[in-house]
VOBA-1610 file (N, C-alpha, C; in pm, whole numbers, padded with zeros to 5 digits, always signed):
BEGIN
Unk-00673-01711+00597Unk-00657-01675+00458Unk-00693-01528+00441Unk-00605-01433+00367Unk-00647-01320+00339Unk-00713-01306+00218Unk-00818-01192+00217Unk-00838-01142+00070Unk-00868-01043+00015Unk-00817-01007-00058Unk-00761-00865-00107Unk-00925-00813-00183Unk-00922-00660-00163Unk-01034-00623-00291Unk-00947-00485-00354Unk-01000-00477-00501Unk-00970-00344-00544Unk-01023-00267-00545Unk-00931-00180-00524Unk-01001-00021-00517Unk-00921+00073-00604Unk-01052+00117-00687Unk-01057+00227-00810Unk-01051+00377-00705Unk-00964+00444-00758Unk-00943+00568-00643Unk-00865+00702-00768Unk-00893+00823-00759Unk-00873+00929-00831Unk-00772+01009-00749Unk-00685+01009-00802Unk-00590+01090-00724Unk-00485+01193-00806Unk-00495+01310-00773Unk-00418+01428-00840Unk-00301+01373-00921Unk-00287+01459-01038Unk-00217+01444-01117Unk-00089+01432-01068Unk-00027+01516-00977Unk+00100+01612-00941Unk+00131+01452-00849Unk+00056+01358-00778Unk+00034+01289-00644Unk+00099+01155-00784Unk+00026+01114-00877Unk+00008+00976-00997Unk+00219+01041-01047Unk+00234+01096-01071Unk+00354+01136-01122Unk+00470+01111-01024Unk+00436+01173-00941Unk+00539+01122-00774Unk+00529+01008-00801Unk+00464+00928-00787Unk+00422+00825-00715Unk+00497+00722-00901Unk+00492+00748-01027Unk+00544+00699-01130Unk+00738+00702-01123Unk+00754+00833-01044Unk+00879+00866-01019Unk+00974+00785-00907Unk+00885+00750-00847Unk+00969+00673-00722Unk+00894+00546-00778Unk+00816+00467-00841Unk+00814+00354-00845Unk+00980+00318-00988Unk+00974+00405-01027Unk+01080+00386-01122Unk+01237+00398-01079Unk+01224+00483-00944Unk+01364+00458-00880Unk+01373+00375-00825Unk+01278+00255-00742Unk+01246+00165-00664Unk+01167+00039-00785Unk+01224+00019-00831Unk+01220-00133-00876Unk+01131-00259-00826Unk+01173-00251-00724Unk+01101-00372-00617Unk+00990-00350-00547Unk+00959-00219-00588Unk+00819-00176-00501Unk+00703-00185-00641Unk+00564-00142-00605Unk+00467-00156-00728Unk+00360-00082-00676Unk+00294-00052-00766Unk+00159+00045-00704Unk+00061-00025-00577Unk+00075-00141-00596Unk+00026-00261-00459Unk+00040-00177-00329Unk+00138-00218-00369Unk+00262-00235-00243Unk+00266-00099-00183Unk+00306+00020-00256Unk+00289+00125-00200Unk+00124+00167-00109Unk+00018+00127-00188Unk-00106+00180-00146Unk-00152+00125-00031Unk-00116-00012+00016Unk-00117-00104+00070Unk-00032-00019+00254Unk+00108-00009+00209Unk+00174+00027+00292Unk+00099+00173+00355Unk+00071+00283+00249Unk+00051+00435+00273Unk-00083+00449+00344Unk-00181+00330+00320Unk-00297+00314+00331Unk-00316+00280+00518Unk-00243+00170+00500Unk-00233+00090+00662Unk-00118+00205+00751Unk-00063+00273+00718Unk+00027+00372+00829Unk-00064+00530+00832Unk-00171+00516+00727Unk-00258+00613+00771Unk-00371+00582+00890Unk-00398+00427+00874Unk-00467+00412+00966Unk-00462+00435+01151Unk-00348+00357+01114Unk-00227+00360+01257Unk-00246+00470+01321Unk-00182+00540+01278Unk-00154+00697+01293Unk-00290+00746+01347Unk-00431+00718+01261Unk-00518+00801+01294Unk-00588+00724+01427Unk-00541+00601+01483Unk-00625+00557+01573Unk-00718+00461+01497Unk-00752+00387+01390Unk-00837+00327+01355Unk-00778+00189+01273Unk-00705+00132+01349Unk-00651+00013+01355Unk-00638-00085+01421Unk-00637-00214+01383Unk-00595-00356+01477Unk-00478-00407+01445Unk-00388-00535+01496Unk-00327-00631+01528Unk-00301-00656+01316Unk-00381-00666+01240Unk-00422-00683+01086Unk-00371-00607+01027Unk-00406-00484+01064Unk-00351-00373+00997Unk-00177-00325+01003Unk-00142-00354+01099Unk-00036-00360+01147Unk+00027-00442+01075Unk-00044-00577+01088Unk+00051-00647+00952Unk+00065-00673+00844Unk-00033-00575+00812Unk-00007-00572+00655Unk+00084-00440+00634Unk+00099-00323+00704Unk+00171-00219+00723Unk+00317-00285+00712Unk+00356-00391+00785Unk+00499-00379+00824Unk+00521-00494+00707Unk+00433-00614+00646Unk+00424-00676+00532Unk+00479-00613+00450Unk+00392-00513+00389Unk+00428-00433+00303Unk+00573-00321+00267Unk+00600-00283+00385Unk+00764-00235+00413Unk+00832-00333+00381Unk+00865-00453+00449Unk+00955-00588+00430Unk+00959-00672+00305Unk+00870-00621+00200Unk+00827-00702+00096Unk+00799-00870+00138Unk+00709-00889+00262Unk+00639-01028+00224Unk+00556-01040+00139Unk+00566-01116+00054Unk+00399-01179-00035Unk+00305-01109+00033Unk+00217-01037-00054Unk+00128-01000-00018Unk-00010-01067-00098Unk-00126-01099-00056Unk-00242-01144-00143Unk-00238-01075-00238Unk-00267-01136-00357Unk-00292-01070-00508Unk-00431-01061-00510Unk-00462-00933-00595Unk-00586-00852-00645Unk-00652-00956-00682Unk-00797-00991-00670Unk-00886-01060-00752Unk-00937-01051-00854
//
């Protein structure tokens, strides 16, 4: 069973606007989903990942269900 936590995070104005702009050209995506995805391919990348991370990375690209926020 997975479970999700939230995270309250401050991020540049210029970064919240992008990020309003492509959720509005992309329909099927959601602020989740993006942070989720951007979050886990930063990890990857930096070396500080497992087998988990990975699948929530490629989850998140494919739109599987992902656990909902508590």
């Amino acid at each position: 069973m997975s479970t999700t936590i939230s995270i309250l995070a401050d991020i540049p104005e210029e970064l919240h606007e992008t990020l309003i702009n492509y959720l509005e050209d992309h329909p099927d995506w959601d602020q989740d989903r993006v942070f989720s995805a951007a979050l886990s391919l930063f990890l990857m990348q930096y070396g500080q990942s497992d087998r988990r991370t990975a699948r929530v990375y490629l989850d998140s690209l494919f739109k599987k269900d992902l656990p909902t926020a508590c």
